[in-house]
LODREN-437437 format. One line per 10 residues: number of its first residue (from 1); their letters; for each residue x, y, z of C-alpha. Coordinates in pm, 1 decimal. Example, Ala and Ser with C-alpha at 12.3 -4.5 7.8 and 13.67 -1.06 7.14 Angstrom:
1> AS> 1230.0,-450.0,780.0; 1367.0,-106.0,714.0
***
This chain:
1> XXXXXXXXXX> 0.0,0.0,0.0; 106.0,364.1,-120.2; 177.7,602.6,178.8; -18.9,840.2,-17.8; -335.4,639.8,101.4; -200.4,644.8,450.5; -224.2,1029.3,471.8; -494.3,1194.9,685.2; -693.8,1515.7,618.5; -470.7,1676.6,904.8
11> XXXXXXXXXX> -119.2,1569.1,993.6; -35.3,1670.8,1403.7; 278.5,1614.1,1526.8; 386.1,1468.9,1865.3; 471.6,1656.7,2092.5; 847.8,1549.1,2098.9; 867.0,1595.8,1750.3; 807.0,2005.8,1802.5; 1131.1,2209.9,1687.0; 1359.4,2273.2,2012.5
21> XXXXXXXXXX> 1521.7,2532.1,1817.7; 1464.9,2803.5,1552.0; 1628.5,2796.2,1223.4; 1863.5,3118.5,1110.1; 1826.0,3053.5,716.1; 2080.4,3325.4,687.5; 2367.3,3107.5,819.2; 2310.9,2878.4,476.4; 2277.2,3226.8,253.7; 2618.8,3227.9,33.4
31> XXXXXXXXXX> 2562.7,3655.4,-9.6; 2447.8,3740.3,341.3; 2150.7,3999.4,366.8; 2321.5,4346.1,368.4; 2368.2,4508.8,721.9; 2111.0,4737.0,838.5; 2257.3,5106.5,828.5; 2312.0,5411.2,1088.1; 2123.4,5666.3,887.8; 2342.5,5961.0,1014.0
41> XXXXXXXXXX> 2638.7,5790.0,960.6; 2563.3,5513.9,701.3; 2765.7,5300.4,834.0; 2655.4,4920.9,976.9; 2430.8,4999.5,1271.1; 2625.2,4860.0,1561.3; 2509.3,4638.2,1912.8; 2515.5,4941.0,2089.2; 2288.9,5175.5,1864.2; 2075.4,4895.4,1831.6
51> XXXXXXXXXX> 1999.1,4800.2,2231.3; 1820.4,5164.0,2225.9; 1541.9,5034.1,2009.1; 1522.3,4660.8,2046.3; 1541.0,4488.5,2362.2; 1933.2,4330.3,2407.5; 1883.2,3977.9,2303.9; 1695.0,4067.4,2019.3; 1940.6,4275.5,1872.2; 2227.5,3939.2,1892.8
61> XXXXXXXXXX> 1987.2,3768.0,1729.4; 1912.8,4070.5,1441.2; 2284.3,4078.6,1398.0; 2378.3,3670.5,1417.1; 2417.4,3575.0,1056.9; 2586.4,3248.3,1123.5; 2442.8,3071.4,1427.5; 2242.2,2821.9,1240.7; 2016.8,2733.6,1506.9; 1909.4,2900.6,1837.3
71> XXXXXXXXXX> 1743.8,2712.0,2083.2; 1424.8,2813.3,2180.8; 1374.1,2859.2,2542.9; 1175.3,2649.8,2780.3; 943.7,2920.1,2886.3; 843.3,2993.5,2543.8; 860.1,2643.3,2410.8; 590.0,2611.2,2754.4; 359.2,2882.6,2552.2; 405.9,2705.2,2191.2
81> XXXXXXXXXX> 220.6,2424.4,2361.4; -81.6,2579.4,2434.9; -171.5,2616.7,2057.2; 111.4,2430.7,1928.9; 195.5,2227.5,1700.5; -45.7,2370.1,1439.3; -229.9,2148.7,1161.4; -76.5,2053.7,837.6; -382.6,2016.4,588.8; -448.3,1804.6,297.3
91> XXXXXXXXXX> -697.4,2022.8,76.7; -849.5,1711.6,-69.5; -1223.7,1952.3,-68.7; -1043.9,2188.6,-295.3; -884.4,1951.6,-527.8; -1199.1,1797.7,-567.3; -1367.1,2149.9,-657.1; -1111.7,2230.1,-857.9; -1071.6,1883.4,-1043.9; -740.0,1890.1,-1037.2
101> XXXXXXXXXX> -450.1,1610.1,-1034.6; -235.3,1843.6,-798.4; -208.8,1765.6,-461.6; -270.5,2014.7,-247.9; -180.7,2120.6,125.3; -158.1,2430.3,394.4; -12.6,2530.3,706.6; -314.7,2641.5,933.3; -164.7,2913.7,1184.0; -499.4,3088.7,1284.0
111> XXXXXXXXXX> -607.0,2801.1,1552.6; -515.4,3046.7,1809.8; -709.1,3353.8,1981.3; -471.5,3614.1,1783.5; -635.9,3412.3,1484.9; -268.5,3415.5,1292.2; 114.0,3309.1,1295.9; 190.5,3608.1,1467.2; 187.9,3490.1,1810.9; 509.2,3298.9,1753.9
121> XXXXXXXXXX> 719.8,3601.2,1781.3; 505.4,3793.9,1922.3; 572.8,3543.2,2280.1; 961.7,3559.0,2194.9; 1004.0,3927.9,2163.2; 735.8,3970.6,2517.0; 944.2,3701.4,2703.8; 1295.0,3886.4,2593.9; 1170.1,4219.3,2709.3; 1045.4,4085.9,3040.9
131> XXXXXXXXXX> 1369.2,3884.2,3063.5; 1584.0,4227.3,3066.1; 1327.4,4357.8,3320.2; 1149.1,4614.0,3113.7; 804.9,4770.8,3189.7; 648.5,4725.2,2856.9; 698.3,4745.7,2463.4; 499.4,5004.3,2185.8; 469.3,4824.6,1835.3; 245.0,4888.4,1494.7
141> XXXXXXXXXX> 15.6,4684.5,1363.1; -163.1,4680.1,1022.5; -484.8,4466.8,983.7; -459.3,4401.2,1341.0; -360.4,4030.3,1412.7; 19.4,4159.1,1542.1; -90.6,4373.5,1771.1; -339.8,4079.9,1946.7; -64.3,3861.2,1915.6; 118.0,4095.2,2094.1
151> XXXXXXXXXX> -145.8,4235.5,2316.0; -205.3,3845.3,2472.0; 189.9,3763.2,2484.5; 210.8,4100.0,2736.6; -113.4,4009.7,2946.9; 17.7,3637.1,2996.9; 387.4,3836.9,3111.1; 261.8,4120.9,3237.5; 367.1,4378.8,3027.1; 220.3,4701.3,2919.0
161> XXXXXXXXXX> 170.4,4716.2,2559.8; 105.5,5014.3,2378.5; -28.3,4958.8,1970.2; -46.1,5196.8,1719.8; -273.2,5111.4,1445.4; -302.7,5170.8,1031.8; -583.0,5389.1,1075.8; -845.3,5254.8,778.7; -736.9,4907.4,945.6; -850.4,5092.4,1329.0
171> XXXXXXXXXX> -1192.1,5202.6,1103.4; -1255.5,4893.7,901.2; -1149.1,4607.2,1173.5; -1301.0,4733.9,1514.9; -1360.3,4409.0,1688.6; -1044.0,4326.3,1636.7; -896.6,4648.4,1790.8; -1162.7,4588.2,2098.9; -920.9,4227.8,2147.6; -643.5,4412.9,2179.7
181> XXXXXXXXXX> -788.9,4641.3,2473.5; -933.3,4347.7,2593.0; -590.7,4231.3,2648.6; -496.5,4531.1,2774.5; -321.8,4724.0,2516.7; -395.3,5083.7,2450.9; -498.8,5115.9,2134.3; -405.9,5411.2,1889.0; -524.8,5487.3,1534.7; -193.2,5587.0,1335.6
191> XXXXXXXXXX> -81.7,5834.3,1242.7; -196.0,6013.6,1537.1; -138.5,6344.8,1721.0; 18.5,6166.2,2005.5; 370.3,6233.3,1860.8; 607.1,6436.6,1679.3; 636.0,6211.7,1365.7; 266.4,6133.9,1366.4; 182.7,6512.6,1342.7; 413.0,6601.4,1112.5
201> XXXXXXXXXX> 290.5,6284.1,873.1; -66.3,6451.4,947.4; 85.5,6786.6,837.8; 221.9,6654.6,486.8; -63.8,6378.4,409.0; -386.0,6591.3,548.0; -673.5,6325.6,568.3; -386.2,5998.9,484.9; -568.5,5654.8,611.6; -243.8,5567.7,747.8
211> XXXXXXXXXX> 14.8,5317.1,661.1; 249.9,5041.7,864.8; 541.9,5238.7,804.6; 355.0,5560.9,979.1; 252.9,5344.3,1261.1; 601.8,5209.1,1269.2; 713.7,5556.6,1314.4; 483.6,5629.0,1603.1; 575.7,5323.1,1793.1; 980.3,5373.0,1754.1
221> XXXXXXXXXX> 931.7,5724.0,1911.0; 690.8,5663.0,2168.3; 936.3,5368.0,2310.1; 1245.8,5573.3,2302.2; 1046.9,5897.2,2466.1; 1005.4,5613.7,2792.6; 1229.7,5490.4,3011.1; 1223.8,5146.0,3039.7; 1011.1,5049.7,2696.3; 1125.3,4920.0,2399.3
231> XXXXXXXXXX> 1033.6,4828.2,2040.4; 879.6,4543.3,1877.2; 830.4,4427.7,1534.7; 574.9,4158.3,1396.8; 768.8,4147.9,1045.8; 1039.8,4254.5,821.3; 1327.6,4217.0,1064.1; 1559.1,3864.5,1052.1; 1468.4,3793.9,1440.3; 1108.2,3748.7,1356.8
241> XXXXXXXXXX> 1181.6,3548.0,1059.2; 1398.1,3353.5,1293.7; 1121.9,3297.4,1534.4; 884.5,3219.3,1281.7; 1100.6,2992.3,1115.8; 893.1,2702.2,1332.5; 633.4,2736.6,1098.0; 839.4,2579.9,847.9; 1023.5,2334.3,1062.9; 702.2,2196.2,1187.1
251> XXXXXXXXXX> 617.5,2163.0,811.8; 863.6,2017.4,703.8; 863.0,1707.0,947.4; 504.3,1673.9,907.3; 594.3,1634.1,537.8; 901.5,1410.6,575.1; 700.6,1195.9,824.6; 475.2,1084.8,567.2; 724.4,1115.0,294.4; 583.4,1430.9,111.6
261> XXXXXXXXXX> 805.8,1659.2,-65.9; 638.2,1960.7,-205.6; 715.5,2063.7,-587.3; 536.7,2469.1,-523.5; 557.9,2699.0,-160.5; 402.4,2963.7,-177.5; 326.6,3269.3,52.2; 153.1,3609.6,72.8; 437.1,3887.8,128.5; 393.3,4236.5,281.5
271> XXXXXXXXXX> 719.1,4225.4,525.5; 796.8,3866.2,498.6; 731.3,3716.7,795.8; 495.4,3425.3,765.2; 656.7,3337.2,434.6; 1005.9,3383.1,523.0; 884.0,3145.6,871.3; 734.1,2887.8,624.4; 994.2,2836.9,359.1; 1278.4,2879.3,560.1
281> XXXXXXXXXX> 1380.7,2498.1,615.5; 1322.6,2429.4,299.8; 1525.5,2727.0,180.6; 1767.2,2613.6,390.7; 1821.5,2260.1,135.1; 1804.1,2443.3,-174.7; 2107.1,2687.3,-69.2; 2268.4,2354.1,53.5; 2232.8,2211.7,-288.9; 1981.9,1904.1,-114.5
291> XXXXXXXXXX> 1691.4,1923.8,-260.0; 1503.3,2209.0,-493.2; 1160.0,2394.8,-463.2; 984.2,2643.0,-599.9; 918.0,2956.1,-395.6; 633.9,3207.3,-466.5; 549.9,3527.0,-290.5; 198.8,3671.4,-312.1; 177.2,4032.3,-290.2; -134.5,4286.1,-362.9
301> XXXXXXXXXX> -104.2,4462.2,-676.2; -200.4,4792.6,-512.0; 150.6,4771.1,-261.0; 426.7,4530.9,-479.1; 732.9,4598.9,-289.6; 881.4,4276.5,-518.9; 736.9,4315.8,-829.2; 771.6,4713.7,-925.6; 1021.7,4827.0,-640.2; 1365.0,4887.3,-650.9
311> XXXXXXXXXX> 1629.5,4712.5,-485.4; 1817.8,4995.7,-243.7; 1848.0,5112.1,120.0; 1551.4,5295.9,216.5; 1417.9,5413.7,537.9; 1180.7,5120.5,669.7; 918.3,5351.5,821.8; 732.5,5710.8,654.4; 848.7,5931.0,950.2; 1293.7,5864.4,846.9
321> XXXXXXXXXX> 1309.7,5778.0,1234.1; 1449.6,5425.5,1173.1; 1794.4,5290.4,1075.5; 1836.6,5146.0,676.6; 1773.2,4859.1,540.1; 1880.6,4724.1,205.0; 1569.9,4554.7,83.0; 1281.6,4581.6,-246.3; 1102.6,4911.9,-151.1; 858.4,5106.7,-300.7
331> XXXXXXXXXX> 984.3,5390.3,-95.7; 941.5,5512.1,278.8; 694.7,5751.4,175.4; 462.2,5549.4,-59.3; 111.3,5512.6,102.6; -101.8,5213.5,-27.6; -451.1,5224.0,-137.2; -654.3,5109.9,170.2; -736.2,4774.8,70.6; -872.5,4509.1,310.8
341> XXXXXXXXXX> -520.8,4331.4,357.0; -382.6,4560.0,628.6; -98.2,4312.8,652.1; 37.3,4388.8,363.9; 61.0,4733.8,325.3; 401.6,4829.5,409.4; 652.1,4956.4,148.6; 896.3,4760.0,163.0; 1051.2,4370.8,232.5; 1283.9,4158.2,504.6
351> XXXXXXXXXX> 1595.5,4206.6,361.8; 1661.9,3820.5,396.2; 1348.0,3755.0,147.5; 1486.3,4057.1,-101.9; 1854.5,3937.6,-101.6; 1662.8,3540.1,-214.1; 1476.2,3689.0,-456.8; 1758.6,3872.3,-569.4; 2009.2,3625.9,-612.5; 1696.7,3452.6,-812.2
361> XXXXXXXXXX> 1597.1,3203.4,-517.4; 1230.6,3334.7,-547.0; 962.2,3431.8,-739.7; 714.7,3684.0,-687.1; 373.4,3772.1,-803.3; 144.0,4040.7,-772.9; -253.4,4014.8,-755.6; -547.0,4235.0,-722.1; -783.6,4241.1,-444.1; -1128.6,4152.7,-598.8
371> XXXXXXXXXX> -971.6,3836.0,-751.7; -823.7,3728.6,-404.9; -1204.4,3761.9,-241.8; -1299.0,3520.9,-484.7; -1058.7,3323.3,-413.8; -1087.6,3310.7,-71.7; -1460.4,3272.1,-74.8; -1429.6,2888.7,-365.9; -1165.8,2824.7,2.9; -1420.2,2842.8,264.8
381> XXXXXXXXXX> -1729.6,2708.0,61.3; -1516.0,2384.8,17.5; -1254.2,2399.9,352.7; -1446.0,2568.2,598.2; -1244.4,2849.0,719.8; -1264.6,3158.4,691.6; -910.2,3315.5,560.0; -780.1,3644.1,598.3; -770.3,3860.4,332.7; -371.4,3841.8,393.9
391> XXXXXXXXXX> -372.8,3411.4,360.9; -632.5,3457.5,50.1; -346.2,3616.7,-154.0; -165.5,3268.6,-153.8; -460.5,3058.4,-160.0; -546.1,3254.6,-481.7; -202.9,3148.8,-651.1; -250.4,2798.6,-483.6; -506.0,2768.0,-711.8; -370.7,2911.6,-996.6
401> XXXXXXXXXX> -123.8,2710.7,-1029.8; -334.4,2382.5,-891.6; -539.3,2473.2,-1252.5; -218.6,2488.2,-1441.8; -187.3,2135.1,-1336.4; -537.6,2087.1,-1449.4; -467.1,2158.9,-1818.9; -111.8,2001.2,-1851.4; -207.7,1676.7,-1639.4; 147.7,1766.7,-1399.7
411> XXXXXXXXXX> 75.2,1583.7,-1043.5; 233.2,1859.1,-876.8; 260.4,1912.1,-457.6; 124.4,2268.1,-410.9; 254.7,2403.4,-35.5; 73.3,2708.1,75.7; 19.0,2890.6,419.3; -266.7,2978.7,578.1; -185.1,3262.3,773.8; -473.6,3331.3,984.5
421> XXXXXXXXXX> -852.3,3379.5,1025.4; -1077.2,3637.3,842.2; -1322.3,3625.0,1111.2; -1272.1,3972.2,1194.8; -1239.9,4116.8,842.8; -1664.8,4081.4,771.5; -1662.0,4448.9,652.3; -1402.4,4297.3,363.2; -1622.4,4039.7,290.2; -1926.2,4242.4,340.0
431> XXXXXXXXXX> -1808.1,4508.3,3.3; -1671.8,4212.4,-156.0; -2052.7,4013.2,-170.7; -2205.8,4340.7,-200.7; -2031.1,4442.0,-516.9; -1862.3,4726.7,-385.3; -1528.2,4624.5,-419.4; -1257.2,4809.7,-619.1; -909.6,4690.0,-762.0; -652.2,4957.1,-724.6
441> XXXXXXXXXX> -320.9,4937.9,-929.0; -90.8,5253.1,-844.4; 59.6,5429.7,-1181.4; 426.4,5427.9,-1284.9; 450.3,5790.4,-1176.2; 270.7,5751.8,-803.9; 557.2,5462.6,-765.5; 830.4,5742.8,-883.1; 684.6,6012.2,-638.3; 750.2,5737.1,-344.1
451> XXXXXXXXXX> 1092.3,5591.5,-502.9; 1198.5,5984.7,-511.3; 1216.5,5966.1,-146.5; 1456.3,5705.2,-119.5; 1787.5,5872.4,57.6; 2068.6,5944.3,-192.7; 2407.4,5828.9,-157.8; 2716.0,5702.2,-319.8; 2567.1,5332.8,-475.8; 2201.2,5350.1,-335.6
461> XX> 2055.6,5569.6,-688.7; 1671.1,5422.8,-803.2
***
């Protein structure tokens, strides 16, 4: 008998077979991701600048790009249990729906309260900070599901947690702001008149619905303007990808338990956290030379840091309060269309996923917003869940390409992940089924008028 008859709707693992450690893909990268930069002096931001913003062993772990694996404490791995491992899914509903001879599977991560991945380094970054005996920690938070990810790490530590939030996101998902406060956090709609940056972003974009790298702004000032605070970040940096790396880990030995190797990964994209998390391990063999994949990121065609940005420094938040980072940017001062995935509205991407896709490790596709509805709506008629609009973007290519298989009769092994819940996105799904629902591609010359921003110096030109 066939171990493909053998394998279940959902694959668990034990729990001895959770990861112990986290996986630091960039230890495996031949041309490392480049350093993040001092703005003021443009020169490799250093341990010490670094411990102002980020709490201390966060910042080793930002600047480790060698340590293949760090172990993932006890107290944390304690936490991982209580929603951990997460569910590796054979879609055999959708292949059926979609009659197609690919074989198709996803990583749930929303079978937590937070309803996404983000709790996985959300609990890391809260147990560091408590760790080195801080009071609290201010962050950003798009669509939402960072900041309760965050919000419930602090309340289970007992930190304060201060959120500032994309405004449309603050407007459009409500219930999801009243978790956060229900957790605890103070809640504030970005960019705000609470700070310097946010009123001088108010000043320049009169009326602007906000975007992560104004929030980001906000939360970087507020947590240096109080003693005893720091910074978090749910994406972009290499810690987080680090800590989310267990997404993939878990993955992968689901897979190799049942002796599955996947042909397609693919992943939405705004900063790279749940995809760089998922196809890290695997990653990790193709640099190695051991095996060979195909990676796709999914990003919305109204924000495509990948697809139509350039490859340069660039500040990574709107108000220039931040240090440099090399990565695919659409500039710091782009602001997206507000469409429904608040996730993925930032301008730029990790610097780990841009250096992959630049060395041609990755591809990278762009899609519009009504087209991902529908796609998320054939999912949950046939899987029952709900996805958020941010997961729909790779279901959406999941099933593009599970149709390609369709007309050329490949049996391909299409890997996707489900990021999260949509439960709290209904006003999404509500202009979606009512019609009202508008695809927004910026022009050639709104991309210039962000790009323009980009700081000029000796090798960084657009």
């Amino acid at each position: 008998m066939s171990k493909e008859k053998k394998i279940p709707y959902k694959i668990y693992l034990e729990e001895h077979e959770m990861p112990k450690s986290w996986y630091n893909v960039r230890s495996d990268m031949k041309n490392k991701p480049a350093p993040l930069l001092n703005p003021g002096t443009l020169q490799p931001l250093t341990y010490e600048e670094m411990r102002g913003i980020f709490c201390d062993e966060l910042c080793k772990q930002e600047l480790d790009d060698t340590t293949p694996y760090f172990e993932i404490p006890e107290e944390i791995q304690k936490f991982y249990k209580m929603y951990r491992p997460s569910p590796l899914v054979r879609a055999y509903c959708l292949e059926e729906k979609l009659q197609t001879p690919a074989k198709i599977y996803y990583k749930f991560e929303g079978n937590n309260t937070s309803g996404s991945h983000k709790l996985n380094s959300a609990i890391a970054q809260a147990y560091y900070a408590k760790k080195q005996g801080l009071k609290g920690v201010t962050t950003e938070t798009g669509a939402g599901q960072w900041g309760t990810a965050l919000s419930m790490a602090c309340a289970y530590l007992g930190l304060d947690c201060q959120v500032y939030m994309v405004k449309c996101s603050y407007e459009q998902k409500p219930f999801r702001r009243e978790v956060m406060r229900t957790y605890g956090a103070n809640v504030t709609p970005s960019p705000s008149n609470t700070t310097k940056v946010g009123r001088k972003i108010l000043e320049e974009f009169p009326g602007t619905t906000g975007s992560l790298g104004c929030a980001i702004s906000e939360a970087v000032e507020a947590a240096t303007s109080q003693e005893g605070y720091r910074y978090v970040l749910g994406s972009v940096l290499t810690q987080v990808l680090l800590h989310q790396s267990i997404i993939g880990l878990e993955t992968k030995t689901a897979m190799d338990k049942y002796g599955i190797k996947p042909d397609v990964i693919i992943g939405c994209a705004g900063g790279g956290s749940n995809l760089g998390g998922l196809i890290s391990p695997f990653m990790g063999e193709k640099l190695r030379g051991e095996a060979d994949y195909r990676f796709i990121a999914v990003e919305p065609a109204s924000c495509p840091s990948l697809t139509r940005g350039k490859y340069v420094y660039d500040f990574c938040d709107t108000g220039k309060v931040c240090p440099l980072a090399k990565m695919y940017t659409l500039g710091s001062g782009f602001i997206p269309a507000p469409n429904h995935a608040g996730g993925l509205r930032y301008h730029g991407m990790s610097s780990v996923l841009s250096q992959l896709y630049d060395d041609g490790y990755m591809d990278a596709v762009s899609v519009e917003q009504t087209s991902v509805f529908q796609a998320a709506e054939t999912f949950a008629r046939v899987e029952g869940i709900l996805p958020a609009p941010e997961s729909s973007h790779a279901i959406k290519v999941a099933i593009d390409e599970a149709l390609k298989c369709k007309e050329t009769g490949e049996e391909k092994t299409i890997l996707f992940g489900l990021t999260g819940t949509g439960y709290f996105d209904m006003m999404a799904y509500e202009r979606f089924n009512n019609g009202e629902m508008t695809d927004y591609i910026p022009t050639d010359e709104e991309l210039a008028k962000g790009l323009a921003g980009v700081p000029q110096f000796p090798g960084n030109q657009v």
